[in-house]
C-alpha positions in Angstrom: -21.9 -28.6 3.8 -19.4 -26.7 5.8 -17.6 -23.9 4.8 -14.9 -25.2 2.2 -11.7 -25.2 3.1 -8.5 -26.5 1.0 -8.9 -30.0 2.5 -11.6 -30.7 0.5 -11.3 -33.0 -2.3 -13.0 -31.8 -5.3 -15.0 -35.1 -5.6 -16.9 -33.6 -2.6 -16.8 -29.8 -3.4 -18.7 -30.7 -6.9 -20.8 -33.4 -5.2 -21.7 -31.0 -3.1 -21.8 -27.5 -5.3 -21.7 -28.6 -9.2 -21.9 -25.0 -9.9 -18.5 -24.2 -8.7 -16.9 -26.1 -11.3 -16.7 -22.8 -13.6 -14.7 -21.1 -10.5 -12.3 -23.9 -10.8 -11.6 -23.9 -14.6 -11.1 -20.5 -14.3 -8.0 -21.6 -12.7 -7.1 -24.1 -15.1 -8.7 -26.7 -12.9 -11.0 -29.3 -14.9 -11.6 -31.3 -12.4 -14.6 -32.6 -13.6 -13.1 -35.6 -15.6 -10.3 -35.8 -14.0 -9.8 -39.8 -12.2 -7.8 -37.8 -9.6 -10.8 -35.7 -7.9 -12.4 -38.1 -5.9 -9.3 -38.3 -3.3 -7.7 -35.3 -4.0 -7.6 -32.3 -2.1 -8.5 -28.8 -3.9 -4.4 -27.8 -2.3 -3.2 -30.7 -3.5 -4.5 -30.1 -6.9 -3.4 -26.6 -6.8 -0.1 -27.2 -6.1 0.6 -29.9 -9.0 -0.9 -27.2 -11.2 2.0 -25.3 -9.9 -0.4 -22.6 -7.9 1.3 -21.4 -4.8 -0.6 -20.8 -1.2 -2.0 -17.6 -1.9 -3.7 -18.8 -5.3 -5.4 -21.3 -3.3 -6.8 -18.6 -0.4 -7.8 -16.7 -3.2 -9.8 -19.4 -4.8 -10.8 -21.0 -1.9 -12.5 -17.4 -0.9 -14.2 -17.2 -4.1 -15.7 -20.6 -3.7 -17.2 -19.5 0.1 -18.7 -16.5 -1.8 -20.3 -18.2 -4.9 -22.2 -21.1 -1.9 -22.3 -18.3 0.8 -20.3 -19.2 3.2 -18.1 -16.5 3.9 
């Protein structure tokens, strides 16, 4: 997978990288269950948990750490 950027729904981030589902409920983000995450975006998400553009870059960096792509 490419490095992950916010355009990414989640269905494909944990698809992908099942262990960055802890990351995510760090930031209130159970996406796991959730009917929405296999067409929704990880911004899109974000911003209807009320998280504004520089709580998704921060995520989204810690994400590219935990698969090593930064």
């Amino acid at each position: 997978m490419a490095k992950i950027t916010k355009d990414i729904t989640f269905g494909e981030l944990l698809s992908e990288h099942p262990d960055a589902a802890p990351i995510l409920g760090n930031y209130g983000l159970h996406c796991i269950g959730c009917r929405l995450s296999i067409s929704e975006t990880i911004e899109q998400g974000m911003k209807a948990h009320g998280m504004d553009d520089s709580a998704i870059a921060k995520l989204i960096d810690e994400l590219n750490q935990k698969v090593g792509k930064n």
